[in-house]
Legacy VTK file of the C-alpha trace (Angstrom):
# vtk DataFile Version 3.0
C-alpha trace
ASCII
DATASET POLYDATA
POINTS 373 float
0.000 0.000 0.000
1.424 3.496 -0.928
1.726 5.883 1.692
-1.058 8.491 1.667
-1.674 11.473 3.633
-5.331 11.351 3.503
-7.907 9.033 2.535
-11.301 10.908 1.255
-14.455 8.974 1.348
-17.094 10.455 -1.258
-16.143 12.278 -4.941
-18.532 14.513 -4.464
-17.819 18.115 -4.475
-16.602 18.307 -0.937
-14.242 15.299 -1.113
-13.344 16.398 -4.878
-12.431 19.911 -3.835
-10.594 18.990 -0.955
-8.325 16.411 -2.475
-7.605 18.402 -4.864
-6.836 21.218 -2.693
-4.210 18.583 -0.726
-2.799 17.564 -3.548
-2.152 21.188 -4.542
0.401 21.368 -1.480
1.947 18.265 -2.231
-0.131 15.657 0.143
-0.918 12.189 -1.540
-4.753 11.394 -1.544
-7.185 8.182 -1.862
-10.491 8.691 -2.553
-13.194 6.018 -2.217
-16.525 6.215 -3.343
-19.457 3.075 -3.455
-21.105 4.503 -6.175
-19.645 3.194 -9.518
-18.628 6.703 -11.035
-17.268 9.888 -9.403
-18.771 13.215 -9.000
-21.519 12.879 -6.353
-25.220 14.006 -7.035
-23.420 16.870 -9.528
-22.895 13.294 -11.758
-23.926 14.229 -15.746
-23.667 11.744 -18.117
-24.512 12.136 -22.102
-27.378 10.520 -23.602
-28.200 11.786 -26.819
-26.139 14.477 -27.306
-27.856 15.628 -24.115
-26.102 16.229 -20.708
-28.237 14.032 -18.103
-28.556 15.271 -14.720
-28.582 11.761 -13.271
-29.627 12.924 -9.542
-32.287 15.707 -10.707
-31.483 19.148 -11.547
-28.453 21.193 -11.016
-28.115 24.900 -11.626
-24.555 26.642 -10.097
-25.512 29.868 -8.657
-23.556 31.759 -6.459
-22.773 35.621 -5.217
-19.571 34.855 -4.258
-17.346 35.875 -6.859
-14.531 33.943 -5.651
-16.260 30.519 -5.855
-17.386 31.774 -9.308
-13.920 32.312 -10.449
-12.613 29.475 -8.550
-15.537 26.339 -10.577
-14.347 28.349 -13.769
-11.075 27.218 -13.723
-12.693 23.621 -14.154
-15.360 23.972 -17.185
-16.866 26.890 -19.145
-20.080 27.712 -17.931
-23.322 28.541 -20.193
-25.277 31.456 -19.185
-28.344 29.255 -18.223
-30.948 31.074 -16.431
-33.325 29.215 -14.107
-36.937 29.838 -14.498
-38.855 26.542 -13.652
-42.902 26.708 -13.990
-45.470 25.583 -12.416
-48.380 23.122 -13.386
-51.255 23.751 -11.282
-53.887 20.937 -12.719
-53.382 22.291 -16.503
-52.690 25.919 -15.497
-49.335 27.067 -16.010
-48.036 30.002 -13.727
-44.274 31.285 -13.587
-41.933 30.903 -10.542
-40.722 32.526 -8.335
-43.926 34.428 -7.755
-43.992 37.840 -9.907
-46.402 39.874 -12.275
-46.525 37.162 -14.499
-47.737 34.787 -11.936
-50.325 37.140 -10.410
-51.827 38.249 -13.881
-52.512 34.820 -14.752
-53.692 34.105 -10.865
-55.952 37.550 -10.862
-55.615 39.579 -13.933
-54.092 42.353 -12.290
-51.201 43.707 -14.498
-49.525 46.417 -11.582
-47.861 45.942 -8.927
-49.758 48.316 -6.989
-52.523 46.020 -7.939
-51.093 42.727 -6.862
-49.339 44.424 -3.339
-53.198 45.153 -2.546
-54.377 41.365 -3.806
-51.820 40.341 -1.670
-52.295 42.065 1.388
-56.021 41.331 0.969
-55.234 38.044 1.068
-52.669 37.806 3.902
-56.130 39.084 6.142
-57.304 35.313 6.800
-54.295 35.512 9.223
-54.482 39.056 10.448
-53.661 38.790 14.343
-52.457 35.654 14.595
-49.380 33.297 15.161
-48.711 30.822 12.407
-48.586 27.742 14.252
-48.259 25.369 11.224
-46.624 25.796 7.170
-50.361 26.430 6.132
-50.771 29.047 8.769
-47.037 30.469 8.060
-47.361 30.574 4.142
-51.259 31.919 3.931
-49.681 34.672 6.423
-46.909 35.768 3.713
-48.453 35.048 0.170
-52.466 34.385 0.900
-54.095 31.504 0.193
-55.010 31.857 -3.398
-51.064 30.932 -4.282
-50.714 29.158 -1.969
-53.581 26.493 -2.349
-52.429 26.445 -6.246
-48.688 26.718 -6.146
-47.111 26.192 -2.579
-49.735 23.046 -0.349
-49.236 20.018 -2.497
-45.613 20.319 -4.016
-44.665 20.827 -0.141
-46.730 18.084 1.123
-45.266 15.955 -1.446
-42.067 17.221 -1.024
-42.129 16.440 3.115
-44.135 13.799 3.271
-47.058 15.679 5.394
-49.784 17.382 5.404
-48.601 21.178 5.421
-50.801 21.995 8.555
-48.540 19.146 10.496
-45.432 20.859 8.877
-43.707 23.743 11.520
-44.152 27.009 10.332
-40.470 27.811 10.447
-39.908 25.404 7.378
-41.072 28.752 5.143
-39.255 31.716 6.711
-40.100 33.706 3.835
-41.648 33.146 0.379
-40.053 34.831 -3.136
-42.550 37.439 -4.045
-41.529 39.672 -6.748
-43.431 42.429 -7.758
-41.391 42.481 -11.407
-42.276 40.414 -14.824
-38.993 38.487 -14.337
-38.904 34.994 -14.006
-35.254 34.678 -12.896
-35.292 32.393 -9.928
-32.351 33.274 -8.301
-31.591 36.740 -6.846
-27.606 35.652 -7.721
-24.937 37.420 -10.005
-23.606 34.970 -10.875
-25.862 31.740 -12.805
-25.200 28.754 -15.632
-24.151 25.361 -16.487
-21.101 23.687 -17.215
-20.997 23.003 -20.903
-20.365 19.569 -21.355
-21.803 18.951 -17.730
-20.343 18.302 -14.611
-18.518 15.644 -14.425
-15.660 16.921 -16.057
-15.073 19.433 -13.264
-15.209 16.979 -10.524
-12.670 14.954 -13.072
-10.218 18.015 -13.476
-10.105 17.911 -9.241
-9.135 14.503 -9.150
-6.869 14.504 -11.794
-3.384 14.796 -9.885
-0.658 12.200 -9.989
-0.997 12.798 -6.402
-4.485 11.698 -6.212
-5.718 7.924 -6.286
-9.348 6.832 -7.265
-11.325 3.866 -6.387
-15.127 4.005 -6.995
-17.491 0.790 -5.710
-15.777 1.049 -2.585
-17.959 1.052 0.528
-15.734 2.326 3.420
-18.120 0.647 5.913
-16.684 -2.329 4.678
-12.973 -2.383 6.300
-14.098 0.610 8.575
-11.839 -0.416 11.215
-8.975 -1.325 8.642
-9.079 2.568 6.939
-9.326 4.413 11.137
-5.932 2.492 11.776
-4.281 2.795 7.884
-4.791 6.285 7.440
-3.162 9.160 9.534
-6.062 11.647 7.870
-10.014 10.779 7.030
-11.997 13.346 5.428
-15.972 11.663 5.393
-18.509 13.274 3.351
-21.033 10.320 4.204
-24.105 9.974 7.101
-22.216 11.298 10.514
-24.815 9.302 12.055
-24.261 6.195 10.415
-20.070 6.700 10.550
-20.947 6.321 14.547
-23.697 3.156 13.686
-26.425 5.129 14.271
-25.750 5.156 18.697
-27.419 8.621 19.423
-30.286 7.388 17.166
-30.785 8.257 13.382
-30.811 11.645 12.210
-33.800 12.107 9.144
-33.177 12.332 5.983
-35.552 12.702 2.944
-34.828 10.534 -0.385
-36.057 10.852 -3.783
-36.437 8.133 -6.588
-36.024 9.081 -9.986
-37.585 7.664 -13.413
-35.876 9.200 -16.335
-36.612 7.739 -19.861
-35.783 8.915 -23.953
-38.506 9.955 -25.927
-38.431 10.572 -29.150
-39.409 14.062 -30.132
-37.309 17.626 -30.215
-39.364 18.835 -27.240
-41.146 17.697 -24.653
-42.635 20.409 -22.326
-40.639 23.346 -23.698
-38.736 24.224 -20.269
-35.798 23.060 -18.475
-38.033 22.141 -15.093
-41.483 21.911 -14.665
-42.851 21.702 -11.045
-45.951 19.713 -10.147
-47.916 21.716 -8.202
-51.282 19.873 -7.550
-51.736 16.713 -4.902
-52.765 14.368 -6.889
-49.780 14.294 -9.351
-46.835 11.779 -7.486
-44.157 13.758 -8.492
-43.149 16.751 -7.636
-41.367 17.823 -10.921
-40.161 17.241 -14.599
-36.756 17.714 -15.916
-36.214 17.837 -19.502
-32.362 17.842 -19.715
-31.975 19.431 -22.786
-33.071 22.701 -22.315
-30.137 23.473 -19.573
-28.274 23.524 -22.530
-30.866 25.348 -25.101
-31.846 22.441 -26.742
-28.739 21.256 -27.969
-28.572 17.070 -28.653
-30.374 14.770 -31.273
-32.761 16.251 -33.446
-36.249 14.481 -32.547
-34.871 13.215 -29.149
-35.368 14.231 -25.571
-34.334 12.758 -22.211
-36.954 13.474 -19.499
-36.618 12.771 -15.420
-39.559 12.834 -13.405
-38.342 13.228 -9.586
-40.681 11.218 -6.282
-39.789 12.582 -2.822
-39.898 9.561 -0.839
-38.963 8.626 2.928
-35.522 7.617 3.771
-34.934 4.140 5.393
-31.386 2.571 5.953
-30.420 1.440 2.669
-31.783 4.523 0.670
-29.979 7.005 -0.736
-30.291 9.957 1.325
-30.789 13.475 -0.545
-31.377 15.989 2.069
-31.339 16.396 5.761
-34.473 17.229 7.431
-33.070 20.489 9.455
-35.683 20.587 12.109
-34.886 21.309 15.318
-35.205 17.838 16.480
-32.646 16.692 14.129
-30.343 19.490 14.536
-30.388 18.718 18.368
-29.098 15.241 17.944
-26.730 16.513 14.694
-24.970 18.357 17.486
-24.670 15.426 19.709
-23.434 13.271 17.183
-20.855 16.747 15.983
-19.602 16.567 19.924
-19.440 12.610 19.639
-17.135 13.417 16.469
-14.350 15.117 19.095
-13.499 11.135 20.004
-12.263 10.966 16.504
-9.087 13.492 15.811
-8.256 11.889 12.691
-11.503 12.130 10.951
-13.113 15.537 9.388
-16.697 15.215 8.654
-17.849 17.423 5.580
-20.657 18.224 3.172
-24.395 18.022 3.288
-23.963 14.802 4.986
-21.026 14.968 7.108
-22.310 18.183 8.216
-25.965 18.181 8.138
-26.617 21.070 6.168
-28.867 21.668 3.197
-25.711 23.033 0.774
-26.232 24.247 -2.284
-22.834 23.850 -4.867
-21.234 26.920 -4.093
-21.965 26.628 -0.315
-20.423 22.788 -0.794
-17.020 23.804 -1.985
-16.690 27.308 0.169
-17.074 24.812 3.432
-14.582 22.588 1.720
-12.454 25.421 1.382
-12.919 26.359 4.635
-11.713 22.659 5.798
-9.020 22.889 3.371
-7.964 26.533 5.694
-8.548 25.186 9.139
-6.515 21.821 7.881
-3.466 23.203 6.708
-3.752 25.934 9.074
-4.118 28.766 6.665
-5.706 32.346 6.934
LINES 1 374
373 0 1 2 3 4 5 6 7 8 9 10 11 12 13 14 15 16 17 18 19 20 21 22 23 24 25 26 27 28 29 30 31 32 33 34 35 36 37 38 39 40 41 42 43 44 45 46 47 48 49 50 51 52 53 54 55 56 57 58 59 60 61 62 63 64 65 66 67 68 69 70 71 72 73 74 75 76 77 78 79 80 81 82 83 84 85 86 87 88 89 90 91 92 93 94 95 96 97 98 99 100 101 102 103 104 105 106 107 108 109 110 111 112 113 114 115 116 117 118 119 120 121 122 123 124 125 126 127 128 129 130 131 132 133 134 135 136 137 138 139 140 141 142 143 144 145 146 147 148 149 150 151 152 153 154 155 156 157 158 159 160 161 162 163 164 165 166 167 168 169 170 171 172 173 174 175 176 177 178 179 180 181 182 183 184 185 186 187 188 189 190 191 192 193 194 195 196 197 198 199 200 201 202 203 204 205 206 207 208 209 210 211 212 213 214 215 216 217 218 219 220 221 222 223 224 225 226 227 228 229 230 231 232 233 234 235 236 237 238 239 240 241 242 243 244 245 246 247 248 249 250 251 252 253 254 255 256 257 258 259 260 261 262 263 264 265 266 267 268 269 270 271 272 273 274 275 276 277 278 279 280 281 282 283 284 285 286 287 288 289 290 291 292 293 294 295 296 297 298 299 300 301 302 303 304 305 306 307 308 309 310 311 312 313 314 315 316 317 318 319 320 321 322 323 324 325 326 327 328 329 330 331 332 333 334 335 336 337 338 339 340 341 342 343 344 345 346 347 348 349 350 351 352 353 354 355 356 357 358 359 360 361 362 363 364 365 366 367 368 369 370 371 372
């Protein structure tokens, strides 16, 4: 066995950005991951001429310029703009919620007329305490929007009914009182062209840098603690410590993704399901991240099921309640009994990262490892 400074369990973006970071300072690295390919949920694969999110939709957004700069050194990024819709039974309204979505939801057309639809609205709660999502949402948005466009994507999304939901789960709801349809308030927005894989790839590319993927680290657990002097996890902290403090939640999703043949399917990147009685929550048509580049007369479609975790499953997102977040911190002071390991990522960490959040904490680790300002 060669001699290695660390050994980094994931490829995700966390492990990938820190091993390449080590490398960069001249410390050899082994990375394991079970899956049987690298890159993490950020994994894109081509199918058609058509860059497949394989683990639903990814759109890098950031404010940071920094991080911008820094995932530009690894791919060339397409000036994508995010602006999903929604399917409410048929009707079609824009996200986030702007004039667009409140002309076609009232018929007003300014925004001194939808502030005052609005506020009308927001009455039904008028002197009270949300004590529930339905309460908390009806409170900021009314309950016109949010009957059609918030209640059964959430309840599908969680699992619940929204008035057994906590209100703090919607701190505040995207109201815009513009025609733009630009979901994120960021400067800086797009896709990798050519998807990206390549960038988590490019990390890992060192000569310092091994890469084994279909390796489960629970496996030789034991073996790995007493081989390596360094372990950087980006899997379940929970389950790294067999689950002793209990099991933290988690929410999963199961994806069906299929070819069809025609040049255009629903004519938008992501369509949300908005109504109960549709089972998923949303449509991705891959193509259209990348403006409809691929096969003439061929699409790639992924329909996305929020479902609950159990051991075994894949787990997409922690559920940040403050249950949850209690025992996270239990399990974060149980981590102290373990020098040599740094936990990281949405996982490691329990945190619901987006990209750019996932490699500035992994930059952070790479700063607080190497003892850097």
């Amino acid at each position: 066995m060669k001699l290695y400074d660390y050994l980094v369990v994931g490829s995700g973006l966390f492990g990938a950005t820190f091993a390449y970071e080590a490398a960069k300072r001249g410390k050899r690295v082994k990375v394991i991951e079970k899956r049987d390919h690298i890159a993490g949920n950020i994994y894109t694969k081509e199918v058609d001429g058509i860059q497949v999110h394989q683990y639903g939709a990814h759109i890098f957004h950031t404010s940071n310029k920094e991080i911008w700069d820094y995932v530009n050194h690894f791919a060339d990024f397409n000036r994508y703009t995010n602006s999903p819709i929604a399917n409410y039974n048929g009707e079609i309204y824009n996200m986030p919620f702007n004039m667009n979505t409140f002309n076609k939801m009232w018929g007003v057309q300014t925004p001194a007329e939808a502030q005052a639809k609005i506020d009308e609205q927001r009455q039904e709660m008028a002197g009270k305490e949300p004590t529930n999502l339905e309460e908390q949402a009806i409170s900021l948005i009314g309950r016109d929007i949010y009957e059609k466009l918030v209640k059964g994507y959430t309840e599908k999304q969680w699992g619940q009914k929204a008035t057994d939901l906590p209100a703090f789960i919607i701190r505040r709801l995207p109201v815009r009182l513009t025609y733009d349809n630009n979901y994120f308030n960021d400067t800086y927005q797009g896709i990798p062209i050519g998807g990206y894989t390549q960038i988590v790839e490019k990390m890992l590319a060192s000569d310092l840098i091994d890469v084994e993927t279909g390796v489960d680290f629970f496996d030789k657990k034991n073996e790995y603690l007493k081989q390596y002097p360094k372990i950087i996890f980006t899997g379940m902290i929970d389950q790294f410590f067999d689950y002793q403090l209990g099991e933290l939640e988690y929410r999963s999703l199961r994806f069906e993704t299929e070819e069809i043949n025609v040049d255009n399917y629903q004519g938008n990147a992501v369509v949300n399901y908005t109504d109960a009685k549709t089972p998923f929550t949303r449509v991705i048509e891959h193509k259209h991240f990348e403006f409809g580049k691929g096969d003439k007369d061929k699409t790639v479609v992924t329909k996305e099921y929020p479902q609950a975790w159990h051991r075994g499953d894949e787990p997409y997102y922690p559920v940040n309640n403050s249950i949850n977040n209690g025992l996270y911190k239990k399990y974060q002071k149980l981590s102290e009994s373990v020098p040599n390991v740094v936990f990281g990522g949405r996982l490691g960490q329990y945190r619901y990262y987006d990209m750019h959040q996932v490699i500035h904490a992994a930059l952070v680790t790479v700063s607080q490892e190497f003892n850097e300002k």
